[in-house]
C-alpha positions as CSV (number, residue, x, y, z in Angstrom):
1,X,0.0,0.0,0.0
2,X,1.2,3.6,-1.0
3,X,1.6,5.9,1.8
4,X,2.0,9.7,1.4
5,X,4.3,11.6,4.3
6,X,1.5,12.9,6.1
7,X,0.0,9.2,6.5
8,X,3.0,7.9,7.8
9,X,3.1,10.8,10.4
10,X,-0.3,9.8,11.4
11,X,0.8,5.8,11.5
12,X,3.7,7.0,13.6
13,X,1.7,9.0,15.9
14,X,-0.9,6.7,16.5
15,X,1.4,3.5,17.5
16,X,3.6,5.7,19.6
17,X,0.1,7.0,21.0
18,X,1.5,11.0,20.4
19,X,0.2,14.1,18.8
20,X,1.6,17.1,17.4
21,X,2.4,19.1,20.7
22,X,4.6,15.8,21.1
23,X,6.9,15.9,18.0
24,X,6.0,18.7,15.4
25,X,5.8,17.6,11.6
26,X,8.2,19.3,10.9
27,X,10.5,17.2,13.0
28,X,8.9,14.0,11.9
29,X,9.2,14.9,8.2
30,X,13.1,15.0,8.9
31,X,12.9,11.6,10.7
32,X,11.2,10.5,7.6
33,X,13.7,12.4,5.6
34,X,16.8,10.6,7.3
35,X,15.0,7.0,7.0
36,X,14.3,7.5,3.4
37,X,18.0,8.0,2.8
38,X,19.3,5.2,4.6
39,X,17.1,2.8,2.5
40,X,17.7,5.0,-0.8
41,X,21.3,4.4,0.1
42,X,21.6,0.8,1.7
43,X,22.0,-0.7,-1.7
44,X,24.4,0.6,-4.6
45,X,22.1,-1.0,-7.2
46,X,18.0,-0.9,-7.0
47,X,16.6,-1.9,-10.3
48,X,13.9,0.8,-9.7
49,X,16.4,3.5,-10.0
50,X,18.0,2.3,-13.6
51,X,17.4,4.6,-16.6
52,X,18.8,4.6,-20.2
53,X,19.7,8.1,-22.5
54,X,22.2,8.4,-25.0
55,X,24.4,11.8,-25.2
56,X,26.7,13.2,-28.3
57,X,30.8,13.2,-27.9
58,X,32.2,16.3,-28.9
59,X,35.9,16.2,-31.4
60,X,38.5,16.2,-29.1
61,X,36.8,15.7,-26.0
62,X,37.6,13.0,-23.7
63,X,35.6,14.0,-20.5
64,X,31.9,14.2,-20.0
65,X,30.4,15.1,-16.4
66,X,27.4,13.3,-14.9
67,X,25.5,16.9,-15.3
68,X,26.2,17.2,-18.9
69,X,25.4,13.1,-19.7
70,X,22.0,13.7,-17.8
71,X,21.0,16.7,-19.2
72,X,20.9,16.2,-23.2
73,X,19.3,15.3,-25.5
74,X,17.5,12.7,-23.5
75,X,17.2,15.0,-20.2
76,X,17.2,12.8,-17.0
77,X,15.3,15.2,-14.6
78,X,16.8,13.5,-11.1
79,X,20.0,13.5,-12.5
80,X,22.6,10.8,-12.7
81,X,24.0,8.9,-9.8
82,X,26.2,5.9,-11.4
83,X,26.6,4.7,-14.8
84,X,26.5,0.9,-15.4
85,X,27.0,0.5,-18.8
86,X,28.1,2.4,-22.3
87,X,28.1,1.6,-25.7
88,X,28.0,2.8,-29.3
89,X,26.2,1.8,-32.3
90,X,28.7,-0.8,-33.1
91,X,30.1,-2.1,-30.2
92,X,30.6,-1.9,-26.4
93,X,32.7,0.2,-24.2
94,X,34.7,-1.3,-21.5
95,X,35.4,-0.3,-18.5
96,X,38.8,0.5,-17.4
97,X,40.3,1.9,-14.1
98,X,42.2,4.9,-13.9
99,X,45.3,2.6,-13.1
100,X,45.1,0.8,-16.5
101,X,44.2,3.9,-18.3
102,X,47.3,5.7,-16.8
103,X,49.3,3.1,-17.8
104,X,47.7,2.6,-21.4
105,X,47.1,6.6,-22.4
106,X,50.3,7.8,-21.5
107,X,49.8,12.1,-21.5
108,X,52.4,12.7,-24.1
109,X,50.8,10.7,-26.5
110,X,47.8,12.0,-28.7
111,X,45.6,9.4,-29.6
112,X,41.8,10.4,-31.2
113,X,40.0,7.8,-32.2
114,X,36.3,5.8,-32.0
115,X,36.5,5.4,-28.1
116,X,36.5,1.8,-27.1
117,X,37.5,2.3,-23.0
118,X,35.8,4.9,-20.4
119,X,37.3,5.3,-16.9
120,X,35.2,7.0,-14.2
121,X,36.7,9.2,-12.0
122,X,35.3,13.0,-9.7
123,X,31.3,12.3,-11.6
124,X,33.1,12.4,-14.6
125,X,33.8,9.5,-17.2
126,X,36.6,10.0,-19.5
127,X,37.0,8.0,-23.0
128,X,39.9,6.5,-24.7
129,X,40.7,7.1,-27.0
130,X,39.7,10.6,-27.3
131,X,36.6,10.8,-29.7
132,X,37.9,12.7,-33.0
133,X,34.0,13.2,-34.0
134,X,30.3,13.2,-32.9
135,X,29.5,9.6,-31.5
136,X,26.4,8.6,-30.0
137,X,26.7,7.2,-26.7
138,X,24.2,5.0,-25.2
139,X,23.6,5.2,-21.7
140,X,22.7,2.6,-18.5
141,X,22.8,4.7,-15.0
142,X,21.1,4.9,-12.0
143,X,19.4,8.1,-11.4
144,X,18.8,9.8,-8.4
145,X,16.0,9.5,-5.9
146,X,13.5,12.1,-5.5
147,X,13.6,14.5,-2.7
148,X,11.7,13.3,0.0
149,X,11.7,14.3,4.1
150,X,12.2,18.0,4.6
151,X,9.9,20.4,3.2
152,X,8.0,18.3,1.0
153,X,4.2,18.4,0.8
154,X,1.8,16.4,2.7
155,X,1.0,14.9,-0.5
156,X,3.8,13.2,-1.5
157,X,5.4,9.8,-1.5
158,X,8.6,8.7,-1.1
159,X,10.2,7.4,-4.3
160,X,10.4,3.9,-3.2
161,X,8.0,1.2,-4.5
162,X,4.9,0.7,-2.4
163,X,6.2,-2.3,-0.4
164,X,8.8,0.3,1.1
165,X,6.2,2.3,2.5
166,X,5.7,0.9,5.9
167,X,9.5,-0.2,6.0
168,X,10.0,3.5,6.0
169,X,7.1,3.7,9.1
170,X,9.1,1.2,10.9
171,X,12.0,3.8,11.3
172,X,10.1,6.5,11.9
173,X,8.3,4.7,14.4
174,X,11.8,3.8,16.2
175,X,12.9,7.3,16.3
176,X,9.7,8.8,17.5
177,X,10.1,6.4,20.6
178,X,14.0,7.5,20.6
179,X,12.9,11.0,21.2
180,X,10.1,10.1,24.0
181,X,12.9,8.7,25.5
182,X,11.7,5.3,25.6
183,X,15.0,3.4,24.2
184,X,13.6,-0.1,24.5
185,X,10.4,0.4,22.0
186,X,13.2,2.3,20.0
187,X,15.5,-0.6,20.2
188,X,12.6,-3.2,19.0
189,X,11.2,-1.1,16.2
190,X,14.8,-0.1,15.0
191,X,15.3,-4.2,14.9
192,X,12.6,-5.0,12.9
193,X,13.6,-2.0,10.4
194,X,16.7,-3.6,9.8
195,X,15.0,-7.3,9.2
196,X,12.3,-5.8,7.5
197,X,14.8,-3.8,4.6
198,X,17.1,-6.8,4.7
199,X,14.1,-9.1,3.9
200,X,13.2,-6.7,1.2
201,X,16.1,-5.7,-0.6
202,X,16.4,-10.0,-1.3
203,X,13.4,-9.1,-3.7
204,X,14.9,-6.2,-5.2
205,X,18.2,-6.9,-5.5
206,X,18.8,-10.2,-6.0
207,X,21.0,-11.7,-8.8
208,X,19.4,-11.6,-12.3
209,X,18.3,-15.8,-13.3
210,X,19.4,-14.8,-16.8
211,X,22.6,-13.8,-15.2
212,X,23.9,-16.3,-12.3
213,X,26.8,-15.0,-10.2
214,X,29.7,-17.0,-10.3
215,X,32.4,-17.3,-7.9
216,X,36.4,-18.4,-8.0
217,X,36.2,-18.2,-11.8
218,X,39.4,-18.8,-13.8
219,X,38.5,-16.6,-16.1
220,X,36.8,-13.2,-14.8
221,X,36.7,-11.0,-17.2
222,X,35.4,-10.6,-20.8
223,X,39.0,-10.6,-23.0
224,X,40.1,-13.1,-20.4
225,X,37.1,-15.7,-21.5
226,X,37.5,-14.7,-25.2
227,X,36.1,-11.8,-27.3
228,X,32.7,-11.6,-27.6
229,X,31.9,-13.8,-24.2
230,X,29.6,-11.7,-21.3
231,X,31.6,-10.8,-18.3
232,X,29.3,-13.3,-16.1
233,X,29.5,-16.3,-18.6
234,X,30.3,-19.9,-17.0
235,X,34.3,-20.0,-17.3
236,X,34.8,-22.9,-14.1
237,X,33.4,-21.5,-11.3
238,X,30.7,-22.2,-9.1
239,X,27.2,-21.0,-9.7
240,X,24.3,-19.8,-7.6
């Protein structure tokens, strides 16, 4: 079930058996507030925060910041968090640590090229080679969550799906008994937050079936199991 603020303020209220002279709503909207961003936060992948967009390279330009990737021509109006993934139209970009790239791209040597590499590094990613044209580059990020707590209306929800909704309640209800000054209720509640999220997130962030993790592969990576192979393929290790 959906819950906006202002029904989980009353939910809150109403277990803790307190009003508004009690703890203002103000006050509960930043408890709220600093719940929402501990579950936004808990996990660096939710599925419900991926987004696609493409952006245009520029000749001769090898960095691109988050702000400039999220913002044209397919705008992403939260803005962008993480990228996952890039490619072109005619084949995949790999990702490369700085280390590597350092090592690979050494400063005194102009290359300009179709990128094939990207490095992430300060919200920006950097390509490599540097792009000698226009190339479209298409996108998989996580956005950013919707501001939610402080200063929001009574009307709105927090950008979680529904099922996170009383989750959410659970740690507002724990800090409400926190400030009554009743730290065993705050204890319990604050418990069954954590098992509540936990039991959760197994739903949402789970391992893809189409994707099994494996584990003490011989082979980890994609030029290491041959070109063309996905970096999760089967190479000899053990799968879940």
């Amino acid at each position: 079930m959906s819950m906006t603020i202002a029904q989980m303020r009353t939910q809150i209220r109403s277990i803790v058996d307190i009003d508004a002279t009690d703890i203002a709503d103000t006050t509960l909207n930043i408890i709220l507030g600093q719940g929402y961003e501990s579950i936004v936060y808990s996990e660096k992948r939710w599925p419900f925060y991926e987004v696609s967009t493409t952006f245009p390279t520029a000749d001769a330009t090898k960095d691109y910041t988050l702000t400039t990737i999220a913002d044209a021509p397919d705008i992403v109006t939260q803005g962008i968090r993480e990228i996952l993934a890039l490619r072109t139209d005619r084949h995949v970009l790999e990702f490369i640590g700085n280390d590597d790239a350092d090592w690979n791209y050494p400063l005194d040597v102009l290359t300009a090229s179709v990128p094939y590499e990207w490095s992430f590094w300060n919200d920006t990613v950097r390509f490599y080679p540097t792009p000698n044209g226009v190339e479209t580059i298409y996108v998989r990020a996580l956005r950013n969550a919707d501001a939610f707590g402080d200063g929001v209306a009574d009307g709105v929800e927090p950008d979680l799906p529904d099922s996170f909704h009383p989750v959410l309640c659970t740690y507002g209800i724990a800090k409400a008994y926190l400030q009554q000054e009743d730290p065993v209720m705050a204890q319990q509640y604050h418990n069954s937050f954590v098992v509540e999220l936990d039991n959760i997130a197994r739903r949402f962030a789970d391992t893809p079936a189409p994707q099994p993790m494996v584990v003490n592969s011989r082979t980890p990576t994609r030029y290491m199991a041959g070109y063309g192979r996905l970096r999760y393929a089967n190479t000899g290790g053990v799968i879940w």
